[in-house]
VMD Tcl script that builds the backbone (N, CA, C; Angstrom):
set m [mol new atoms 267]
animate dup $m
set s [atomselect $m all]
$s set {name element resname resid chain x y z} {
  {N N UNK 1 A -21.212 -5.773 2.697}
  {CA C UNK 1 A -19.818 -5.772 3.119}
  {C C UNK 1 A -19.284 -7.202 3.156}
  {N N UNK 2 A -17.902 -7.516 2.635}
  {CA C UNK 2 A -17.528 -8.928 2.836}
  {C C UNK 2 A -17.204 -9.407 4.243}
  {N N UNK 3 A -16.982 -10.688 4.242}
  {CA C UNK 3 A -16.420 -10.892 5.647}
  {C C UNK 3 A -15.009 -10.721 5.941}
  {N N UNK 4 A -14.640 -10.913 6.392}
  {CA C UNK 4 A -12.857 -10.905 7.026}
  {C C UNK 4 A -12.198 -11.516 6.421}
  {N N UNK 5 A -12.622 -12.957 6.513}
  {CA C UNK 5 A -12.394 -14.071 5.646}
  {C C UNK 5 A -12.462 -13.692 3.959}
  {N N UNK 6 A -13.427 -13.374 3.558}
  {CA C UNK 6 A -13.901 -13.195 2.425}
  {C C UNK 6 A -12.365 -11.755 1.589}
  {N N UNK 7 A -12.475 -10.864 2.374}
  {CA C UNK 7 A -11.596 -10.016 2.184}
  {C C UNK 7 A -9.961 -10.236 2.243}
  {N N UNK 8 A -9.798 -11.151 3.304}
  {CA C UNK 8 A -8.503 -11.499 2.912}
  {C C UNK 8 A -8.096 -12.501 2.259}
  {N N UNK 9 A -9.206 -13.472 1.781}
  {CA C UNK 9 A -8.562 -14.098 0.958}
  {C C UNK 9 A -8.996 -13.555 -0.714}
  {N N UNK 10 A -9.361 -12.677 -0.387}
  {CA C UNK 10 A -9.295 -12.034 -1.642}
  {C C UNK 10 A -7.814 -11.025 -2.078}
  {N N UNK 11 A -7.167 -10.449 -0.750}
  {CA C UNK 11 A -5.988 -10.007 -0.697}
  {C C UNK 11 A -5.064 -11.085 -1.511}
  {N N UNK 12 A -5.240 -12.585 -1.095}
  {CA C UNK 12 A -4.284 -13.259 -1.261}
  {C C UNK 12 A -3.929 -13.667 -2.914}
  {N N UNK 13 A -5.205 -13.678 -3.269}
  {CA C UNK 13 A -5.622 -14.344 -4.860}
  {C C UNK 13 A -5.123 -12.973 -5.073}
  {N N UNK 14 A -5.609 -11.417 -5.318}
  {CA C UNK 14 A -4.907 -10.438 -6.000}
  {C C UNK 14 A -3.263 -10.217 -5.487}
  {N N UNK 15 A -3.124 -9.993 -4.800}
  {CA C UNK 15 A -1.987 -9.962 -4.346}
  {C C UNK 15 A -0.364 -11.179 -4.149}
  {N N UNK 16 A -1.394 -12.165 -3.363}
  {CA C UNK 16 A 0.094 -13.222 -3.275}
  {C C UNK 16 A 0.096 -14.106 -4.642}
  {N N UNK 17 A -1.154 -14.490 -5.375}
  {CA C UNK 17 A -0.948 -15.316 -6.007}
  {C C UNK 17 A -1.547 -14.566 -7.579}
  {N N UNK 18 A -1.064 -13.082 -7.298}
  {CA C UNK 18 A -1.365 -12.152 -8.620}
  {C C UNK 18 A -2.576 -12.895 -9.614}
  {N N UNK 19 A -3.430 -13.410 -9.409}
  {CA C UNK 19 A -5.234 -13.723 -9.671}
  {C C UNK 19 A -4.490 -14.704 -10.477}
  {N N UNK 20 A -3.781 -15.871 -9.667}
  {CA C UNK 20 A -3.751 -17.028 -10.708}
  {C C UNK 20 A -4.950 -17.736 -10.140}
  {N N UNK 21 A -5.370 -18.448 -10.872}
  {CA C UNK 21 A -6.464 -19.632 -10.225}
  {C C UNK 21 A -5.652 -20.975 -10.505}
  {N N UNK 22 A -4.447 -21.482 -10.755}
  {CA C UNK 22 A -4.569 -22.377 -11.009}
  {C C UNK 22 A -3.418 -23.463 -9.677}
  {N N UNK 23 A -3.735 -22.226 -8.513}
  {CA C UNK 23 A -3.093 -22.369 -7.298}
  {C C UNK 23 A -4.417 -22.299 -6.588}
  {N N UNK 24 A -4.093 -23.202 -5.514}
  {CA C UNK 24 A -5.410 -23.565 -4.513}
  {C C UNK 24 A -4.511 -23.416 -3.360}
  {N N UNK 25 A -4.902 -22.529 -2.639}
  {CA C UNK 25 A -5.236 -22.109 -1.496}
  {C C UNK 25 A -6.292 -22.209 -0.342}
  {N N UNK 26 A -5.940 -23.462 0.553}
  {CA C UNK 26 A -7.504 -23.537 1.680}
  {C C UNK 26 A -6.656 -22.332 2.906}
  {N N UNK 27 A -7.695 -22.923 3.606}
  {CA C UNK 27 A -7.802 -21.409 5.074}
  {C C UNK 27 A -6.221 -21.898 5.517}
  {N N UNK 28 A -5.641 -23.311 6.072}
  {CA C UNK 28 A -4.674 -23.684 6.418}
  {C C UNK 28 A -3.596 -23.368 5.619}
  {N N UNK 29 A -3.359 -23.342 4.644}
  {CA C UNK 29 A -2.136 -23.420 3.302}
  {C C UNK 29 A -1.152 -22.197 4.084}
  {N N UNK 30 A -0.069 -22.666 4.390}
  {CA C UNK 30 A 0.988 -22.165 4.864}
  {C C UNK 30 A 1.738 -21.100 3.695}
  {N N UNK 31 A 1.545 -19.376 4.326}
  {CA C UNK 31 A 2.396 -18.650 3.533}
  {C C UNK 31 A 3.713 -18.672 3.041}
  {N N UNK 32 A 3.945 -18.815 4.384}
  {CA C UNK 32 A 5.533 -19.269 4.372}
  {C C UNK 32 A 5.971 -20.715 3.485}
  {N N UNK 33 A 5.547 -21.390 3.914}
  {CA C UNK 33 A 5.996 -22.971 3.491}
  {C C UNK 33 A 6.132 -23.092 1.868}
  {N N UNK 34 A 4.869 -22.585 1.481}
  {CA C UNK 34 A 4.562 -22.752 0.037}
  {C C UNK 34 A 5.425 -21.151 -1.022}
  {N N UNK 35 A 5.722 -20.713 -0.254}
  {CA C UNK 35 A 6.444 -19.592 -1.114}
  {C C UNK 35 A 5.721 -18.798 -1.529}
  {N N UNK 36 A 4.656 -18.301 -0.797}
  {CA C UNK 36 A 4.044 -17.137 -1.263}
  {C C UNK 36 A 4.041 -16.075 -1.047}
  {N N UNK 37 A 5.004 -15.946 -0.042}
  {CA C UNK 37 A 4.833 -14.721 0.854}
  {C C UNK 37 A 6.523 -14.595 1.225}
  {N N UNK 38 A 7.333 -13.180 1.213}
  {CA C UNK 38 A 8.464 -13.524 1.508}
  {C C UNK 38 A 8.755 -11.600 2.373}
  {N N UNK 39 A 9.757 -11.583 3.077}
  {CA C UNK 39 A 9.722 -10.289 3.935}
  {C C UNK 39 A 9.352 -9.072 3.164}
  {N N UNK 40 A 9.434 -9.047 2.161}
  {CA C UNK 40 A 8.637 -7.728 1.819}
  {C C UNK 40 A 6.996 -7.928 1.331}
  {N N UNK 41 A 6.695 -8.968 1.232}
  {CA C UNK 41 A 5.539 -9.514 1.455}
  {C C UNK 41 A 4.454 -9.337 2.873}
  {N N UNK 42 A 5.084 -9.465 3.771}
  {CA C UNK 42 A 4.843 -9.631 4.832}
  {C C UNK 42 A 4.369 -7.917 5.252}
  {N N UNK 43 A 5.458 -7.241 4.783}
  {CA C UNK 43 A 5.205 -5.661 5.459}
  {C C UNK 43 A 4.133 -5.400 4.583}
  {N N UNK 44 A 4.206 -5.668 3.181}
  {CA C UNK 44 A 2.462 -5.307 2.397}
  {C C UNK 44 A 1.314 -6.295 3.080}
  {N N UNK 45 A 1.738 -6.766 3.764}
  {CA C UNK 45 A 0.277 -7.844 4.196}
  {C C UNK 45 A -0.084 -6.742 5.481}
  {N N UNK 46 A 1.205 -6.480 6.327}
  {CA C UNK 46 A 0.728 -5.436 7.792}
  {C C UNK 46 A 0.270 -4.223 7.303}
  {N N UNK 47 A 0.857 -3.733 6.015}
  {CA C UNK 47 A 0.004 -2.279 5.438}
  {C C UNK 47 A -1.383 -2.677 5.465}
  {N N UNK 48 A -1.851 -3.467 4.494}
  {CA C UNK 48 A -3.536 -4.209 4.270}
  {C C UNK 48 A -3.895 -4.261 5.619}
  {N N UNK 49 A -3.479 -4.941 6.298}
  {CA C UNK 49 A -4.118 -5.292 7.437}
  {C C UNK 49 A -4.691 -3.673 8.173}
  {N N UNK 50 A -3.659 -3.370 8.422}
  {CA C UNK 50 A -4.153 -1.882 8.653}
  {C C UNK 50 A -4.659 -0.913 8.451}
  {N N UNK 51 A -4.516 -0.673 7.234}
  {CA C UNK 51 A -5.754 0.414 6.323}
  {C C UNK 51 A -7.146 -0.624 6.640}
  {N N UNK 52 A -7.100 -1.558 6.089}
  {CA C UNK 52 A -8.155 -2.160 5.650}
  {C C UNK 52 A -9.000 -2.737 7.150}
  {N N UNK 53 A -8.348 -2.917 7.970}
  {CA C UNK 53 A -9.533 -3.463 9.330}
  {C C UNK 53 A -9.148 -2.220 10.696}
  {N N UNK 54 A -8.313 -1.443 9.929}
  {CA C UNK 54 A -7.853 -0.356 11.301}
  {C C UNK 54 A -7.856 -0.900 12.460}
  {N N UNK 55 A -6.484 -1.721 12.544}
  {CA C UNK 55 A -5.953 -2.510 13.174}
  {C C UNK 55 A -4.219 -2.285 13.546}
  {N N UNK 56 A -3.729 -1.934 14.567}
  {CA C UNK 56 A -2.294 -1.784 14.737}
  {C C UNK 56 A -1.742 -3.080 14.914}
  {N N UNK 57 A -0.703 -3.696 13.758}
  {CA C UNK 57 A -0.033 -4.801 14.144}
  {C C UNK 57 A 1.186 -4.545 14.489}
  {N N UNK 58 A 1.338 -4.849 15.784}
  {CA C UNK 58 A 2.787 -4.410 16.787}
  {C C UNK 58 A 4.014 -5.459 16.583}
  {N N UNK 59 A 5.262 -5.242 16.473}
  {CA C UNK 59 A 6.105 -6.074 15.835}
  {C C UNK 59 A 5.912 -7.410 16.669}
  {N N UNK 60 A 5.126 -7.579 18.379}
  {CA C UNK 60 A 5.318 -8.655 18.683}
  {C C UNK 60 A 4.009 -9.590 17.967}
  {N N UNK 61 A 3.358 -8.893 17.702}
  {CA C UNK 61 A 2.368 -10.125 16.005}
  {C C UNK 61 A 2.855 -10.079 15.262}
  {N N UNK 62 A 3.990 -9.913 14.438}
  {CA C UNK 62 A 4.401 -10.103 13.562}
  {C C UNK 62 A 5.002 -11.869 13.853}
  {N N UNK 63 A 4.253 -13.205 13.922}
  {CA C UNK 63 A 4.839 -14.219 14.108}
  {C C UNK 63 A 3.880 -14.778 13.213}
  {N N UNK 64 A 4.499 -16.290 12.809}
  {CA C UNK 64 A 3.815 -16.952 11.648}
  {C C UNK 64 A 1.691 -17.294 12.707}
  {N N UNK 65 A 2.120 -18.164 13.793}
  {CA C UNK 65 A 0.727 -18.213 14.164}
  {C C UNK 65 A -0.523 -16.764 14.088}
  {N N UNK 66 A 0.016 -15.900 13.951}
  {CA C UNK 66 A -0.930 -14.857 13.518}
  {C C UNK 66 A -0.876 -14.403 11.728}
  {N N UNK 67 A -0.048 -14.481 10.947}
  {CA C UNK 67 A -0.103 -13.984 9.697}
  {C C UNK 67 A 0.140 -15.553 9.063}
  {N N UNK 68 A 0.629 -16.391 8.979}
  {CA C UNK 68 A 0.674 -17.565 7.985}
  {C C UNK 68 A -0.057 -18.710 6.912}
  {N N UNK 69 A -1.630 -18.161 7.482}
  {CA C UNK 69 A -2.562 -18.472 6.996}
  {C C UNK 69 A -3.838 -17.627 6.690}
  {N N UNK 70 A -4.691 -18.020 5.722}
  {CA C UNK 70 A -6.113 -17.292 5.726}
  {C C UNK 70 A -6.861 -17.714 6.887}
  {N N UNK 71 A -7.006 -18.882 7.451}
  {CA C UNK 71 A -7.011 -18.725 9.196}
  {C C UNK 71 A -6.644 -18.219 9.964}
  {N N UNK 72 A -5.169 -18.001 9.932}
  {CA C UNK 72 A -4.784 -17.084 11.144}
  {C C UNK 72 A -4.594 -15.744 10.969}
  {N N UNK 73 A -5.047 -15.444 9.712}
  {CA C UNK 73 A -5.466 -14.083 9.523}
  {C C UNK 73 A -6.614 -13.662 10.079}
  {N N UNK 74 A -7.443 -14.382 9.540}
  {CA C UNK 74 A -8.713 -13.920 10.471}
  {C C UNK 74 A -9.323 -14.172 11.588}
  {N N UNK 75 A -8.606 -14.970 12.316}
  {CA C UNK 75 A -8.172 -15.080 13.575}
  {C C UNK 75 A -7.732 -13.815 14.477}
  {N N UNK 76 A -6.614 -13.529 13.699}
  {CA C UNK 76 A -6.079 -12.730 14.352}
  {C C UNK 76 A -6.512 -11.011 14.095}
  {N N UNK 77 A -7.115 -11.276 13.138}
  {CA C UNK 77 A -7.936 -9.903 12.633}
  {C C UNK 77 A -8.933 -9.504 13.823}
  {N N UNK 78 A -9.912 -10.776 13.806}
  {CA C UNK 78 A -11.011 -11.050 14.616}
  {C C UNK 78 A -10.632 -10.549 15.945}
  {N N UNK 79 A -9.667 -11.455 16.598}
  {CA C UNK 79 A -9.043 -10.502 17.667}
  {C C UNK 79 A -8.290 -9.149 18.282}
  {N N UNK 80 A -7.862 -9.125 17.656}
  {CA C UNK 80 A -7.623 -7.254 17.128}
  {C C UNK 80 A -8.838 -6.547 17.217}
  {N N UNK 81 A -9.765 -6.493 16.727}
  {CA C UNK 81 A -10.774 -5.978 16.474}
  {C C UNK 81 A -11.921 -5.822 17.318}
  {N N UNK 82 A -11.956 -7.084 18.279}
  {CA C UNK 82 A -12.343 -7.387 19.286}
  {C C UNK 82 A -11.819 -6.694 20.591}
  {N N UNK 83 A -10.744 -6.710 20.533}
  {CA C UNK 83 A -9.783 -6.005 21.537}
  {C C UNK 83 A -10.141 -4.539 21.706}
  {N N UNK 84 A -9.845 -3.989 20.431}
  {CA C UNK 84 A -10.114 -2.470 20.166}
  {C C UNK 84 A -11.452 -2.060 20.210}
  {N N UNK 85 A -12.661 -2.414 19.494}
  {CA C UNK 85 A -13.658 -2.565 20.058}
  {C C UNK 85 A -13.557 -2.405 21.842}
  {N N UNK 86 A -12.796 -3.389 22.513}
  {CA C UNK 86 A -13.350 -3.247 24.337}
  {C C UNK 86 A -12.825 -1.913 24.828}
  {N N UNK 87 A -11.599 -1.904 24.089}
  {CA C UNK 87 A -10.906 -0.892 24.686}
  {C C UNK 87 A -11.729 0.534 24.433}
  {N N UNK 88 A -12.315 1.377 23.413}
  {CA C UNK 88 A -13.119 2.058 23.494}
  {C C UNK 88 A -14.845 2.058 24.833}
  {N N UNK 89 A -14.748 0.849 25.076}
  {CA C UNK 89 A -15.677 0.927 25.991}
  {C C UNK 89 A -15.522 1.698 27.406}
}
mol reanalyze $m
mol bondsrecalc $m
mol representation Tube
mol addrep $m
């Protein structure tokens, strides 16, 4: 199984940057800033997020410190997941 990391930045290369390689992307690289990502972007990133880590993202995560990076994706994945995880306990 990949990691979190591994998986979403694989979202990003198929998806935001349609498998160009000749765009570099580190964990920091700002979605927003760099133009990769724009509001209908954003609602296909909360679909992924959700199928893919069965994770509810509630409109108050919808802010750049949780979606704007491949860091704060999996950041914020991580925590989600973590959360839900306790809450079944």
């Amino acid at each position: 199984m990949m990691s979190i990391e591994a998986q979403v930045r694989q979202y990003v290369t198929d998806r935001l940057l349609f498998g160009r390689s000749d765009v570099v992307v580190d964990g920091e690289t700002s979605f927003l800033e760099s133009g990769l990502i724009d509001s209908t972007g954003v609602l296909e990133l909360v679909a992924f997020l959700e199928e893919t880590f069965k994770i509810k993202v509630e409109d108050e995560d919808l802010i750049p410190a949780n979606l704007d990076s491949i860091n704060a994706l999996t950041r914020f994945i991580q925590a989600k997941s973590e959360a839900l995880a306790h809450s079944r306990t």
